[in-house]
C-alpha positions in Angstrom: 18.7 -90.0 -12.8 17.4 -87.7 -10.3 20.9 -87.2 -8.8 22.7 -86.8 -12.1 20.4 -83.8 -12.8 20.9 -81.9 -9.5 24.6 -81.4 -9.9 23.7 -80.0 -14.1 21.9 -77.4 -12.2 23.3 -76.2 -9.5 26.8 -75.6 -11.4 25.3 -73.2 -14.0 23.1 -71.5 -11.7 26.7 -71.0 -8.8 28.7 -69.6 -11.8 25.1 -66.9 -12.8 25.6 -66.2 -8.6 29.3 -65.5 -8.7 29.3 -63.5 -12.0 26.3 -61.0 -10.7 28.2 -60.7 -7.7 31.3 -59.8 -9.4 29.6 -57.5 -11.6 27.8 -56.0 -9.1 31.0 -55.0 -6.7 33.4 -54.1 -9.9 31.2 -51.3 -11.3 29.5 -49.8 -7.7 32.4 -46.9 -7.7 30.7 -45.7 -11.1 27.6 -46.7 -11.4 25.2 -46.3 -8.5 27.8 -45.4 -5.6 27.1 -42.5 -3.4 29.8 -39.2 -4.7 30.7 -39.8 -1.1 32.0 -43.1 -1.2 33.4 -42.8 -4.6 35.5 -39.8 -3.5 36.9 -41.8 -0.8 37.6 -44.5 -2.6 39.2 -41.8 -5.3 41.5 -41.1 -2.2 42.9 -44.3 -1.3 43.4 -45.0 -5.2 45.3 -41.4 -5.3 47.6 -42.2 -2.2 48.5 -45.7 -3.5 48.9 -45.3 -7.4 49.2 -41.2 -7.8 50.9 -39.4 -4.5 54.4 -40.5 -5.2 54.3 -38.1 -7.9 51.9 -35.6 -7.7 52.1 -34.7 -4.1 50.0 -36.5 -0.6 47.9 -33.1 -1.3 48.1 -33.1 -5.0 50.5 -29.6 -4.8 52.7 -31.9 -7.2 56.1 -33.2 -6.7 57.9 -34.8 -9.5 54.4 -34.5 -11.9 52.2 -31.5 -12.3 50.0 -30.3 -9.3 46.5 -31.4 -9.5 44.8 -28.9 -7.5 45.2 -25.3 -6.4 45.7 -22.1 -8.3 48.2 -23.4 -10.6 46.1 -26.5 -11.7 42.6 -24.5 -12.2 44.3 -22.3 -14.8 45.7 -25.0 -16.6 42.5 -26.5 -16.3 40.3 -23.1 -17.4 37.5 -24.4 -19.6 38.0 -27.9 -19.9 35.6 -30.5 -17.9 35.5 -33.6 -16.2 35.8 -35.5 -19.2 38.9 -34.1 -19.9 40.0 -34.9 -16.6 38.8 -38.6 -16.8 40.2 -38.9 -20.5 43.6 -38.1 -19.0 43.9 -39.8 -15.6 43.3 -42.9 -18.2 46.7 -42.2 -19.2 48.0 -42.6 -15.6 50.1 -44.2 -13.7 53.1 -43.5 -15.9 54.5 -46.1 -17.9 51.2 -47.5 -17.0 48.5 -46.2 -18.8 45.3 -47.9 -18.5 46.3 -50.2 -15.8 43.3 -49.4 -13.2 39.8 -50.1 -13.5 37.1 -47.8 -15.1 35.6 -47.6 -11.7 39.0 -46.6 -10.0 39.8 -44.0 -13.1 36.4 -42.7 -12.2 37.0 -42.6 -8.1 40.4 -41.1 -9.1 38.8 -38.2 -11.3 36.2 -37.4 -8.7 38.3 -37.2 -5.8 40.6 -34.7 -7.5 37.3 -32.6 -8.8 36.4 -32.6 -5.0 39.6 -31.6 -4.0 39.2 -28.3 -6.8 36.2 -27.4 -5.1 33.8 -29.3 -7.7 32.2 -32.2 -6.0 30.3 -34.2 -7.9 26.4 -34.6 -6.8 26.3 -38.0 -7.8 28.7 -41.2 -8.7 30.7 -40.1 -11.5 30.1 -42.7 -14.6 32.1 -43.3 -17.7 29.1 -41.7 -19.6 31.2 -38.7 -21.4 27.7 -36.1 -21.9 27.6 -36.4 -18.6 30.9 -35.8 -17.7 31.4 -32.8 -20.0 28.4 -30.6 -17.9 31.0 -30.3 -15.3 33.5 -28.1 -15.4 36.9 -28.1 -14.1 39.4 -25.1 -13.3 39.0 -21.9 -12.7 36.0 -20.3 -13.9 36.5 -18.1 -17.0 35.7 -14.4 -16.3 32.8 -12.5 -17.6 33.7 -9.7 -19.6 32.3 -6.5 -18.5 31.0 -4.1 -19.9 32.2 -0.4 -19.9 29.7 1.9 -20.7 30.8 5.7 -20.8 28.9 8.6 -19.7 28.1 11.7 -21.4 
């Protein structure tokens, strides 16, 4: 009876092993992750799945550049989760076809790449995301006061 019971054991508790460990590698790039590694990983994602069409240096080619001059005004007062809501739309004629994680890896490597690195792993948590801004900066207005 004894050796009936060992293998009812040690099945369940090999599937519990596999499914942490799958769980554990599948969300590291957006939850936990150093913004170092997760920008790097955002790079290698980019030059597979994005560079054909937005440029090796994200200057833009067939698609829209995604960084410089040109992409921060376009970009003026929106934030990260603006970014991440519309990489999710990417690859075309593939929308949705990444992971989270590698949407989020995507979005910061580009926010690095605009001079916005992120100080910590970007996650899918959209608060979060909208406290950092994207594009240019908008300009203060200033104030003109005459003199007498």
């Amino acid at each position: 009876m004894r050796a009936m019971l060992r293998p009812a054991l040690i099945a369940p508790m090999l599937l519990l092993a596999a499914c942490n460990t799958a769980g554990n590698s599948a969300g590291s790039a957006g939850s936990g992750g150093t913004p170092q590694a997760q920008i790097a990983q955002g790079a290698q994602i980019y030059a597979d799945k994005c560079a054909a069409c937005h440029g090796a240096a994200l200057e833009g080619k067939s698609a829209l550049a995604l960084a410089g001059t040109e992409a921060g005004q376009r970009w003026q007062g929106q934030s990260a989760a603006d970014l991440f809501q519309r990489v999710q739309t990417m690859p075309q004629g593939a929308p949705n076809s990444l992971t989270q994680a590698q949407y989020l890896a995507v979005s910061a490597f580009i926010l690095d790449r605009n001079g916005s690195t992120p100080k910590a792993a970007l996650t899918a948590d959209t608060a979060a995301l909208r406290q950092l801004p994207l594009g240019v900066p908008v300009p203060k207005a200033t104030a003109h006061l005459e003199t007498p």
